[in-house]
C-alpha positions as CSV (number, residue, x, y, z in Angstrom):
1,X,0.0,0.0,0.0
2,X,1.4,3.1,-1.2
3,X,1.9,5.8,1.7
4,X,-0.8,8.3,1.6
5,X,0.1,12.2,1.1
6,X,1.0,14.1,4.0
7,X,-1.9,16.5,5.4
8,X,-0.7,19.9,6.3
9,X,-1.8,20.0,9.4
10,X,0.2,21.8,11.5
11,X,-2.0,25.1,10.1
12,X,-4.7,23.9,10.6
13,X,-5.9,26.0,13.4
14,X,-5.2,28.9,11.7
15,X,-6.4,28.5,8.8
16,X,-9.8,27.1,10.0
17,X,-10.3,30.2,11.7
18,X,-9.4,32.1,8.8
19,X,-11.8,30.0,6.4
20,X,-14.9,32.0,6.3
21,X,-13.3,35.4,6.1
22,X,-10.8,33.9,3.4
23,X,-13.8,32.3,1.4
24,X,-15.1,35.8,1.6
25,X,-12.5,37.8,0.2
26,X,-11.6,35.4,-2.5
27,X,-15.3,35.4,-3.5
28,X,-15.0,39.4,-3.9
29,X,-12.0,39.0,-5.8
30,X,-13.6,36.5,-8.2
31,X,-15.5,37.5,-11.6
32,X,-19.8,37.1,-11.3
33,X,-20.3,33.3,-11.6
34,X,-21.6,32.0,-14.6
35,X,-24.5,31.6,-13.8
36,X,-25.0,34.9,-13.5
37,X,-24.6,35.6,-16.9
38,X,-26.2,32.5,-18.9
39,X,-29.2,32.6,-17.2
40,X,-32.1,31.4,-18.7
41,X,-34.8,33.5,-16.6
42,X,-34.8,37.7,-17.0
43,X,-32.6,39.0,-15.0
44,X,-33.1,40.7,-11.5
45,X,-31.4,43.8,-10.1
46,X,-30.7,45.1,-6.1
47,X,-30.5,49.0,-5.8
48,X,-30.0,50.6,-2.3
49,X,-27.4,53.1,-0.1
50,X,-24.9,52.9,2.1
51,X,-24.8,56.1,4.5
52,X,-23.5,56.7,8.4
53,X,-26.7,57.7,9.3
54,X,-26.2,61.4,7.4
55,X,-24.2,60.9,4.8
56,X,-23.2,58.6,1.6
57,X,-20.2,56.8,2.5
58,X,-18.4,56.0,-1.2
59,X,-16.7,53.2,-2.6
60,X,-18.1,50.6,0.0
61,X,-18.0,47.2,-2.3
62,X,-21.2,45.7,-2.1
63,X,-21.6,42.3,-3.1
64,X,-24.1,39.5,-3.9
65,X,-23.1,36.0,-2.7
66,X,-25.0,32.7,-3.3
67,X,-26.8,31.1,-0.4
68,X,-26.6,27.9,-2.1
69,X,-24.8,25.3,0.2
70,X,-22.9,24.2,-3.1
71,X,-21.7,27.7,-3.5
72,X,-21.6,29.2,-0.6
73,X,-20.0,32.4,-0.3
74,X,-19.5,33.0,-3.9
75,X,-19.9,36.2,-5.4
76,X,-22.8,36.1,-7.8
77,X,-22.0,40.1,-8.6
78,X,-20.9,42.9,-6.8
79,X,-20.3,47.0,-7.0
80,X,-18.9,50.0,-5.6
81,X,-21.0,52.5,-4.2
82,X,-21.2,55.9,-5.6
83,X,-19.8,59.7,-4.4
84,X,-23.3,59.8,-2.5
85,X,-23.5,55.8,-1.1
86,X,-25.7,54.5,-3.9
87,X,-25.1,51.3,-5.3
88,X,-26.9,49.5,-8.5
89,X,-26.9,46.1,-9.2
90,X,-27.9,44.7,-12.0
91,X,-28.2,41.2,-14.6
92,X,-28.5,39.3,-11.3
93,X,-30.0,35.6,-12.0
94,X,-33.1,34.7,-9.7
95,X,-31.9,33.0,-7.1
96,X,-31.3,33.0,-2.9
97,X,-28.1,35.2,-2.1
98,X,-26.5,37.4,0.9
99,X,-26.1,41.1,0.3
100,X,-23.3,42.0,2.1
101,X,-21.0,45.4,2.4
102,X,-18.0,44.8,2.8
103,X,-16.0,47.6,4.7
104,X,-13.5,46.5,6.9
105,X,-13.0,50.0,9.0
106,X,-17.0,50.2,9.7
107,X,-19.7,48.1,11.5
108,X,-22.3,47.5,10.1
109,X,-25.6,47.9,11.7
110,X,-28.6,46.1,11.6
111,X,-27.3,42.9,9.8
112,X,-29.4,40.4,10.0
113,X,-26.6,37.5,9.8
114,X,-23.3,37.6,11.7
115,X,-21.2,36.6,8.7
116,X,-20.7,37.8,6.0
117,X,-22.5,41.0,8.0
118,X,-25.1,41.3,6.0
119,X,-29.2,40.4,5.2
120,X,-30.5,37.5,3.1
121,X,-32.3,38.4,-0.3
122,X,-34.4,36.2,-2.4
123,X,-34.7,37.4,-6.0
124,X,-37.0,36.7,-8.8
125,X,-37.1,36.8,-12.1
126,X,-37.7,40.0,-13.5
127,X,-37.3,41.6,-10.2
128,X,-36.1,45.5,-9.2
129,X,-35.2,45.5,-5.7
130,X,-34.8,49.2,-4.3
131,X,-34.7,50.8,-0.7
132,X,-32.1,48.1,0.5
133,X,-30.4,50.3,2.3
134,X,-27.7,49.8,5.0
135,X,-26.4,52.0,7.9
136,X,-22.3,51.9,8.8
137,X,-20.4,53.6,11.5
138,X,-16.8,54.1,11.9
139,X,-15.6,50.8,13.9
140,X,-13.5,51.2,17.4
141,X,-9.5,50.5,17.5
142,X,-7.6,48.7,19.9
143,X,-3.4,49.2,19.4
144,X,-0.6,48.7,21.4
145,X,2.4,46.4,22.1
146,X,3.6,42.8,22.6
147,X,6.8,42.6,24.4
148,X,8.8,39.8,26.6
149,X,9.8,40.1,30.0
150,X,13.6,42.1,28.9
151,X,11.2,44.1,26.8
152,X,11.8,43.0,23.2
153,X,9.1,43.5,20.9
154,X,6.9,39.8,20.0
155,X,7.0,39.3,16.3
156,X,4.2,38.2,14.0
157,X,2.5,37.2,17.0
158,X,-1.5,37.0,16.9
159,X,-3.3,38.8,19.1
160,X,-6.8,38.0,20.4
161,X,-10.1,40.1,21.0
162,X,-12.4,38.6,22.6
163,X,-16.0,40.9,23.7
164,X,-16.9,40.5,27.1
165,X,-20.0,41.7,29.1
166,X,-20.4,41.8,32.7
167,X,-23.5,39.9,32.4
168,X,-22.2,36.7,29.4
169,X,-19.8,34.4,29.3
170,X,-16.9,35.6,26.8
171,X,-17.7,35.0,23.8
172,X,-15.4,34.4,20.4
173,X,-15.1,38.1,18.5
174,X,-16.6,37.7,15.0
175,X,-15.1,40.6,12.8
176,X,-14.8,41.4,8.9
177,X,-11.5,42.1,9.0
178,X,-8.1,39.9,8.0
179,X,-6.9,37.6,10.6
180,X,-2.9,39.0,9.2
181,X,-4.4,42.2,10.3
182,X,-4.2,40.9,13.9
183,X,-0.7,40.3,13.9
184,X,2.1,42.2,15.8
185,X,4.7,44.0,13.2
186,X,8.3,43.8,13.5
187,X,8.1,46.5,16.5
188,X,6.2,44.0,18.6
189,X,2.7,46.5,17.3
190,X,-0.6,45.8,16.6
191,X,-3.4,47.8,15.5
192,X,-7.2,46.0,15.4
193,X,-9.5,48.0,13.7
194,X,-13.6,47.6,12.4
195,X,-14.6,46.8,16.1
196,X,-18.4,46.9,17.7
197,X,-18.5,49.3,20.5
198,X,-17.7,47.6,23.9
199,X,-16.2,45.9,26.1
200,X,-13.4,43.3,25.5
201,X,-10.1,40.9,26.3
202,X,-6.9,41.3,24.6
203,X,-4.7,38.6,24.9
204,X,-1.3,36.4,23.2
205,X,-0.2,32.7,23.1
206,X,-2.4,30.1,23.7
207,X,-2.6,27.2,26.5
208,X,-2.2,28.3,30.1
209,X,-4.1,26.5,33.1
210,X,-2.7,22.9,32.5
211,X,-4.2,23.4,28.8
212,X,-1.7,22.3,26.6
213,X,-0.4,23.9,23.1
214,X,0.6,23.0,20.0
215,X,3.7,24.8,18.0
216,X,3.0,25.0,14.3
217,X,6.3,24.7,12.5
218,X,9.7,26.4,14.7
219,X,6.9,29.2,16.3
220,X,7.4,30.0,20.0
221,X,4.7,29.4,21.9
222,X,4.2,31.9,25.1
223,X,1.0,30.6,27.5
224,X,-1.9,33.0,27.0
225,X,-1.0,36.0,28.2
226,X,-4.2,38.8,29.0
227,X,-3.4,42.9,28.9
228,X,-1.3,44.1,30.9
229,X,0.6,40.6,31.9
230,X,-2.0,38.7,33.5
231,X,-2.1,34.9,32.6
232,X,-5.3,34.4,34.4
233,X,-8.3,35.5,32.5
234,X,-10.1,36.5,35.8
235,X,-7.0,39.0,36.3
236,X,-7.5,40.7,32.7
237,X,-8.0,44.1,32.6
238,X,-11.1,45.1,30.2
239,X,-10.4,47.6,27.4
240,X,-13.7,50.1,26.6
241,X,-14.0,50.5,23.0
242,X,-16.2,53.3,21.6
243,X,-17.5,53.8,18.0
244,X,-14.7,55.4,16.0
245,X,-12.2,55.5,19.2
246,X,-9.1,54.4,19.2
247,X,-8.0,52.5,22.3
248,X,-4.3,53.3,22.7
249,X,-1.6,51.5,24.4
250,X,-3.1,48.0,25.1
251,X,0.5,46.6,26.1
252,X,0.8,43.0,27.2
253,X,4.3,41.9,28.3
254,X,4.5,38.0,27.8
255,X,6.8,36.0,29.8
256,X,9.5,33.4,28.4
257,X,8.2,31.0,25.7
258,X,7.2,27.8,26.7
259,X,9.8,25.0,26.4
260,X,8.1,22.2,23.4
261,X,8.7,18.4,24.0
262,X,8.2,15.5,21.4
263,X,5.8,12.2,21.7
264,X,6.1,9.4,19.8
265,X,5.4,5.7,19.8
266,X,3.6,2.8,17.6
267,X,0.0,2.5,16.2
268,X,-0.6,-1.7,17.4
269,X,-3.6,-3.9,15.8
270,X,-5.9,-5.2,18.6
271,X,-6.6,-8.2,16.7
272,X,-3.2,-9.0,15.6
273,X,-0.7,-7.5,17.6
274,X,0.9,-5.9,14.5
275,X,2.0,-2.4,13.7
276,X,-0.4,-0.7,11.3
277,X,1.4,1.3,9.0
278,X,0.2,4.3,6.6
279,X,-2.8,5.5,9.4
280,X,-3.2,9.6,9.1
281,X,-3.1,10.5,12.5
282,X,-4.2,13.8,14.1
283,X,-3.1,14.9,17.8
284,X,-4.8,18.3,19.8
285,X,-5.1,19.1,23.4
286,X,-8.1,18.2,25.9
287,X,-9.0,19.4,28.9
288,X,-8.6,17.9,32.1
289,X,-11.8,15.9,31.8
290,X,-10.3,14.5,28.5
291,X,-13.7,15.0,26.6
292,X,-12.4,18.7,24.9
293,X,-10.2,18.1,21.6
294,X,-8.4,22.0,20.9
295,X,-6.1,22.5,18.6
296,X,-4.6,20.0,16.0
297,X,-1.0,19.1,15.6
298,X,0.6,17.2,12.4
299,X,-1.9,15.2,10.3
300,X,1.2,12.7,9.0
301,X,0.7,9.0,8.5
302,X,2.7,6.0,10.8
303,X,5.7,4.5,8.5
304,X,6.2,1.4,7.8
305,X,7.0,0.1,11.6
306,X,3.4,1.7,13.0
307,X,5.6,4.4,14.4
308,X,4.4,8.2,14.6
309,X,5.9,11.3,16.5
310,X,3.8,14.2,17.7
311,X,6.3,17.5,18.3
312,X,6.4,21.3,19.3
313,X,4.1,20.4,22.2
314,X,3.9,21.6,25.2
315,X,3.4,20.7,28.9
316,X,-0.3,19.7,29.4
317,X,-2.9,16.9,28.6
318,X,-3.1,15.5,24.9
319,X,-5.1,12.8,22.9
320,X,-4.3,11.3,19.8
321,X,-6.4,10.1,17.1
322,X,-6.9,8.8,13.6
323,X,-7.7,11.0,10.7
324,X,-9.2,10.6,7.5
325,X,-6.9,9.8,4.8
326,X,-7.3,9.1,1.1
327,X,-8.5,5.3,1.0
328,X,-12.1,4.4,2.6
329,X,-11.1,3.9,6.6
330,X,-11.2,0.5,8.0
331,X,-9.6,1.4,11.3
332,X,-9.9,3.3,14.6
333,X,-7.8,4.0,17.4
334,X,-9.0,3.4,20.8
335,X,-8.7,6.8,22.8
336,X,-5.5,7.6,23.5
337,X,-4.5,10.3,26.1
338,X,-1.1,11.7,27.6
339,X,0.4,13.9,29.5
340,X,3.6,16.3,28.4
341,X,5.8,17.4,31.7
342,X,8.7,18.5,31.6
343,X,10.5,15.9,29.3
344,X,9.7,14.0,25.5
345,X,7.3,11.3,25.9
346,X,8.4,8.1,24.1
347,X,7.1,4.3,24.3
348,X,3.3,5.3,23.4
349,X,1.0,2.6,22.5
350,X,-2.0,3.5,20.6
351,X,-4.5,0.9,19.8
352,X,-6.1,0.5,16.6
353,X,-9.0,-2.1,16.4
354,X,-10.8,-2.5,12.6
355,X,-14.1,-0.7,12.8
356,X,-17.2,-1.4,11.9
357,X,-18.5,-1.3,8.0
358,X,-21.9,-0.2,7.1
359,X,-23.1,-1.0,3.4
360,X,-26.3,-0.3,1.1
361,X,-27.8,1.3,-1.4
362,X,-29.3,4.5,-2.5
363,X,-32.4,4.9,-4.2
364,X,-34.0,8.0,-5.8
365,X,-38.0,7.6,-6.5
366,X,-39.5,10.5,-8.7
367,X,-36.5,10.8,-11.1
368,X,-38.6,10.2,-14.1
369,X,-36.2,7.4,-15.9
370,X,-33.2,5.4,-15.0
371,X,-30.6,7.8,-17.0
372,X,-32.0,10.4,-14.8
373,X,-31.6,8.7,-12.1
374,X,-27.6,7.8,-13.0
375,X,-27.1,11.6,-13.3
376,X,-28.6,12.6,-9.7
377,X,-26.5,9.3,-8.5
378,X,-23.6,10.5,-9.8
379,X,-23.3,13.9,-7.3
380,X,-25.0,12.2,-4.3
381,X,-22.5,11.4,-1.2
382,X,-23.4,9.9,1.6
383,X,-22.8,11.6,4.9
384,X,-22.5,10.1,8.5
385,X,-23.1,11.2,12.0
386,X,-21.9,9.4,14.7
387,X,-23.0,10.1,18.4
388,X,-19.5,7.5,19.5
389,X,-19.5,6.8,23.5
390,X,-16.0,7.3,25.9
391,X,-14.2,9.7,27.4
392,X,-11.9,11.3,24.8
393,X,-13.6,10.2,21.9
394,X,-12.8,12.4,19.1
395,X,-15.2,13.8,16.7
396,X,-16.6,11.7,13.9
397,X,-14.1,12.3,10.9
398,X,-15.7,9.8,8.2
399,X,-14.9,11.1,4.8
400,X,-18.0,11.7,2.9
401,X,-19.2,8.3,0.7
402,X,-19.2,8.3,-2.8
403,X,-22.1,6.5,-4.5
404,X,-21.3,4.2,-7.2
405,X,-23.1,3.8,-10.4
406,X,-25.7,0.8,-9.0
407,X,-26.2,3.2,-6.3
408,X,-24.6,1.2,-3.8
409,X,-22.1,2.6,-0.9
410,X,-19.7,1.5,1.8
411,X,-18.6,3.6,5.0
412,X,-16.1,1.5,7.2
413,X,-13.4,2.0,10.2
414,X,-16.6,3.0,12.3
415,X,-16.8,3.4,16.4
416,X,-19.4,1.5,18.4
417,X,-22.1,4.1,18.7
418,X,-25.4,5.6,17.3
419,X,-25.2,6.8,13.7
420,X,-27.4,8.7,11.5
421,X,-26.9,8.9,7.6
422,X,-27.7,11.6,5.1
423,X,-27.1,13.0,2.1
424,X,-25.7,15.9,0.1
425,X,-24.0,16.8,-3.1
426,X,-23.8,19.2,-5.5
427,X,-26.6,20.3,-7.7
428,X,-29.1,17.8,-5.4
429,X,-31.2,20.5,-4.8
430,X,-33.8,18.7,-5.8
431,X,-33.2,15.6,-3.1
432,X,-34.8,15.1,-0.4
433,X,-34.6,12.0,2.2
434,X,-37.8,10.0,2.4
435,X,-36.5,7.4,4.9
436,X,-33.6,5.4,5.8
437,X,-34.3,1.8,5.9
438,X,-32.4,-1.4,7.7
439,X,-34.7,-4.5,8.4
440,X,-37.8,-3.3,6.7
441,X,-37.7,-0.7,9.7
442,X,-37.3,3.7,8.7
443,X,-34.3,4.5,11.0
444,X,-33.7,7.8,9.4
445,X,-33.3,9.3,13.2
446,X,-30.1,6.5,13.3
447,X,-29.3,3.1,14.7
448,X,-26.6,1.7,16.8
449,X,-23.4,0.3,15.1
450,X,-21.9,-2.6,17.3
451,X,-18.5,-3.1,18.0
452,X,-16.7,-4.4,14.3
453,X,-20.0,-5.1,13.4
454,X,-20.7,-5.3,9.3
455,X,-24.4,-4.0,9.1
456,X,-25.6,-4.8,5.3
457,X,-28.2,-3.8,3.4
458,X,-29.1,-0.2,4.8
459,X,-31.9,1.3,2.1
460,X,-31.3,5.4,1.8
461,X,-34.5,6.5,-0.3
462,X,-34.0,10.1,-1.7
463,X,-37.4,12.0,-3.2
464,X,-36.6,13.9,-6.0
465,X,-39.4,16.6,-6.9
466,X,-39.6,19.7,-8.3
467,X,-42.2,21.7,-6.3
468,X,-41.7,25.1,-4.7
469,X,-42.9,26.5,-1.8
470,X,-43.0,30.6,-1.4
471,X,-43.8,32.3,1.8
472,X,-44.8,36.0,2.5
473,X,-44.1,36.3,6.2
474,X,-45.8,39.2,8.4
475,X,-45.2,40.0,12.2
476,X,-47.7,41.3,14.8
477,X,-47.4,43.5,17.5
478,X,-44.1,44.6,16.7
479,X,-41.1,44.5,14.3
480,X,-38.0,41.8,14.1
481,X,-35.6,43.8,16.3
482,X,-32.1,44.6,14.1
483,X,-29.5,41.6,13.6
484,X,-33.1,39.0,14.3
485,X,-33.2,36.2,11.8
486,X,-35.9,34.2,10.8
487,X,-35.8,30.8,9.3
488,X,-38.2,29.0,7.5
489,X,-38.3,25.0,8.2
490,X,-40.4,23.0,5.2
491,X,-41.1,19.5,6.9
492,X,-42.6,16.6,4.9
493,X,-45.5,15.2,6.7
494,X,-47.9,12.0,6.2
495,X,-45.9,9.7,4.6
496,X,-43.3,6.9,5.3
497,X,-41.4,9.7,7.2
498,X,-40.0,9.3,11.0
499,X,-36.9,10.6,13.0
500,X,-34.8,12.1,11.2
501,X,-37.0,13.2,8.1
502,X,-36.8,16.9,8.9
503,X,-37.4,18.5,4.9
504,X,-35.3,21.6,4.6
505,X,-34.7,25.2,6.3
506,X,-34.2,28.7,4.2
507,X,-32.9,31.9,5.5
508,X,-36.5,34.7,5.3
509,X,-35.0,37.8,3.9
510,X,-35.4,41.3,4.9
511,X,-38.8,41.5,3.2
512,X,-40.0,38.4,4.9
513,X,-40.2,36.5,1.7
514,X,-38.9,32.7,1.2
515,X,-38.5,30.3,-1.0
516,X,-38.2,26.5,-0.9
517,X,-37.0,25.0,-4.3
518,X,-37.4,20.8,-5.7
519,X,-39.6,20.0,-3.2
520,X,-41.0,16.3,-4.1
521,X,-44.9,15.8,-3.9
522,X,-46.5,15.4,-0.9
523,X,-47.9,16.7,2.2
524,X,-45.7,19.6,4.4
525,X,-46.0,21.5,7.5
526,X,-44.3,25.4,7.1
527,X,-43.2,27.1,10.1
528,X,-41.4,30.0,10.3
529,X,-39.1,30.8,13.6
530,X,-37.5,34.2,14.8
531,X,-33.9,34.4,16.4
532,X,-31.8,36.6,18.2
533,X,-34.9,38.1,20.0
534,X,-33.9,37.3,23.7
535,X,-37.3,34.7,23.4
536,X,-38.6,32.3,20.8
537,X,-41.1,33.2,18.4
538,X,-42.2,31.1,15.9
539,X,-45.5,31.3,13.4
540,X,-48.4,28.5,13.6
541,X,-47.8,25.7,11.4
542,X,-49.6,26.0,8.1
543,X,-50.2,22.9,6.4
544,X,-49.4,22.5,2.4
545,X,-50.1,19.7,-0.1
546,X,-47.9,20.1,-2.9
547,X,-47.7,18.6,-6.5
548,X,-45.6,17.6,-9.0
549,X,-44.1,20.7,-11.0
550,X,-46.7,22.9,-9.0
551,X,-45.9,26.0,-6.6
552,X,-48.0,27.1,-3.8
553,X,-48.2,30.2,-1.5
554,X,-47.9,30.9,1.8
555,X,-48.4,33.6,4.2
556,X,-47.0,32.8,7.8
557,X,-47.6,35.1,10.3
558,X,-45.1,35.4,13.6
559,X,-46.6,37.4,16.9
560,X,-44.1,39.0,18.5
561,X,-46.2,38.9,21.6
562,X,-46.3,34.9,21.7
563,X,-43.0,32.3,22.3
């Protein structure tokens, strides 16, 4: 067996948290899709203003992105606003989409999604959109200094803003601006811009409180460190930001780094007492319950002896695990936890035991003809979620299932536990899961996978239809307060259906209009919930029968007065 490629995960962190912002400003970088421009339906346009609540603010780009799982986050189209704040966009396909401006140095009010900071649109054919106007302000700054103990500036360092109210929990800082922004230049300074007005947490490093850390690459590591030098977050001192202040010297002085240590040892077969070579392995910190996985280390695979090292680590609690690599999985490591002292840790024994294997086939009813069904087979992938039991158990990490042309499927190197299959794909739009079938019994809401256990002859039946649902949604005494979001949830009803069967969800946009695309016949229940409200509102179920090819209408209406 050839030796899979290495996976470059010693970024992984990073990156990860720069994922959506990076989708986002490669998406604004990118020329309109396609699909934009071949459409087959007359084209829609979006017309609005961006001001600061008295004037224009100019060249603001303001883009379109697709709401489309498939596509998600790319631009569709996008402008520049005008001397005055205007923006026109136009030869838009119909479609659902996020309008978002994109200025970095400015907050945007009254966004309806957290990111991208913007409001959901659903276009039509045909359609002029005006009036979608948005309001900006000048964000807040924090700046200051990252320096060691002799007082040498900290280099390319990231530094960490995190809000904080008297009354929450901290919560993660979720801001449209680039994570290289947030580094410290060669002076040891930083400069965070585009901030909300309040309170917040500037801190360095990472680990700290027996957590441990991982180095990526030769990078020092320094334990988390809060403003001024506190390594204790209770012991932080809060920074008041105000809209379009500037916080000024936010020092933290950082003690020495942390020394890093190496672990290494052999991946050993349960069943046959042999090394297993070639298994992608992935390493991360827990906490001291063992049941928290932080933040991953190399993603190499054991050589040809079983062996595997883990470095740049250091002191505090570790698990190690097996990742996905390139081939379907037939193994699983048992949990495998250690500890990193003061010294390398060698000798480790990780157990691998061959997992379970779960096999079937998909079936698509509606498609019309068997060609047609070859061509929706072809994009379907089988998804799995596993709810595994033990302490330290890592996340599920399945690779998604291709379907082969018969429509049949194999998942294996799976847990003990309960699991729950789906689908998705691109260009499935039209899919929907009737039912899950094992032993003439729907267990779309999951079943439990035995130990090595090799379950056969699992049924997944897709519904493939082409029905829409739109919805006109009102409220009653009262509005949707700014940044609320409403969600429409389409739920087949009355058939074969069961746990698990749960239709699909949409974004409402700002006009309170919806739409639910490839819907297959049938009967539905439409609700529509409201978010971000402090309570839980939700509209009375209306009930829809749908047919094939057919759209119906619907006019939800949420009471703001009612939970």
């Amino acid at each position: 067996m050839s030796k899979p490629p290495t996976l470059k995960l010693r970024q992984a962190a990073s990156r990860a948290a720069l994922a959506p912002l990076a989708a986002l400003l490669f998406a604004l970088s990118l020329s309109p899709a396609p699909a934009a421009l071949a459409q087959r339906e007359a084209p829609a346009s979006v017309s609005g203003r961006v001001t600061d609540g008295e004037r224009g603010v100019a060249g603001v780009t303001v883009a379109l992105l697709s709401n489309n799982p498939s596509q998600r986050f790319r631009a569709a189209a996008r402008t520049r606003t005008d001397a005055e704040g205007r923006f026109l966009i136009t030869n838009v396909a119909p479609g659902r989409y996020q309008i978002t401006p994109y200025a970095p140095a400015f907050v945007v009010q009254g966004a309806f999604s957290d990111f991208p900071p913007g409001r959901p649109l659903t276009l039509l054919a045909g359609e002029e959109i005006k009036d979608i106007d948005f309001r900006v302000e000048r964000g807040g700054v924090i700046t200051g200094r990252v320096t060691d103990g002799d007082g040498n500036p900290v280099v390319a360092e990231a530094v960490t803003v995190t809000p904080f109210e008297a009354t929450e929990q901290p919560r993660p800082m979720r801001s449209a601006v680039d994570m290289r922004d947030q580094m410290t230049d060669d002076r040891g300074v930083y400069r965070i811009y585009g901030l909300t007005p309040g309170r917040y947490r500037v801190s360095v490093g990472q680990g700290g409180e027996e957590a441990g850390a991982v180095s990526f690459g030769r990078r020092r590591i320094f334990r988390r460190t809060y403003h001024p030098d506190a390594t204790e977050q209770a012991q932080a001192r809060v920074v008041e930001v105000k809209a379009g202040g500037e916080a000024e010297d936010v020092d933290i002085t950082v003690g020495r780094p942390l020394k890093t240590f190496k672990a290494s040892g052999r991946f050993v077969s349960v069943e046959t007492g042999q090394p297993v070579p070639n298994l992608t392995y992935g390493y991360g910190t827990v906490d001291a319950a063992g049941r928290r996985v932080g933040a991953f280390g190399s993603g190499q695979a054991s050589n040809a002896l079983g062996e595997f090292h883990a470095d740049g680590l250091a002191p505090g609690r570790y698990t190690l695990f097996n990742m996905p690599g390139q081939e379907v999985a037939e193994f699983y490591t048992e949990p495998a936890m250690f500890e990193v002292v003061d010294a390398d840790v060698t000798g480790l024994v990780v157990r691998v035991r061959r997992g379970a294997s779960v096999s079937g086939v998909v079936v698509i009813e509606g498609a019309g003809d068997r060609a047609a069904a070859a061509r929706l087979l072809s994009q379907v992938r089988v998804y799995g979620w596993l709810e595994s039991r033990g302490q330290s158990s890592p996340p599920f990490s399945q690779r998604p299932t291709p379907v082969n042309p018969d429509g049949s499927f194999r998942m294996g190197g799976l847990r003990p536990g309960k699991l729950r299959l789906g689908h998705a794909g691109e260009g499935t739009t039209g899919l929907l899961l009737s039912r899950v079938e094992l032993g003439g019994a729907n267990v779309a809401g999951g079943f439990e996978v035995a130990e090595g256990a090799q379950v056969t002859g699992v049924r997944i039946v897709l519904a493939y239809g082409n029905a829409v649902i739109t919805g006109q949604t009102s409220y009653v005494n009262g509005a949707p307060p700014p940044g609320a979001r409403a969600i429409a949830q389409v739920r087949r009803v009355g058939g074969a259906g069961g746990a698990g069967e749960v239709g699909r969800t949409v974004e409402v946009d700002a006009r309170g209009y919806f739409r639910v695309e490839g819907l297959p016949a049938g009967e539905y229940e439409v609700t529509v919930r409201l978010f971000n409200t402090g309570r839980a509102h939700r509209s009375e179920p209306l009930s829809v029968s749908l047919v094939g090819g057919g759209e119906t209408r619907v006019t939800p209406v949420v009471d703001l007065n009612k939970q």
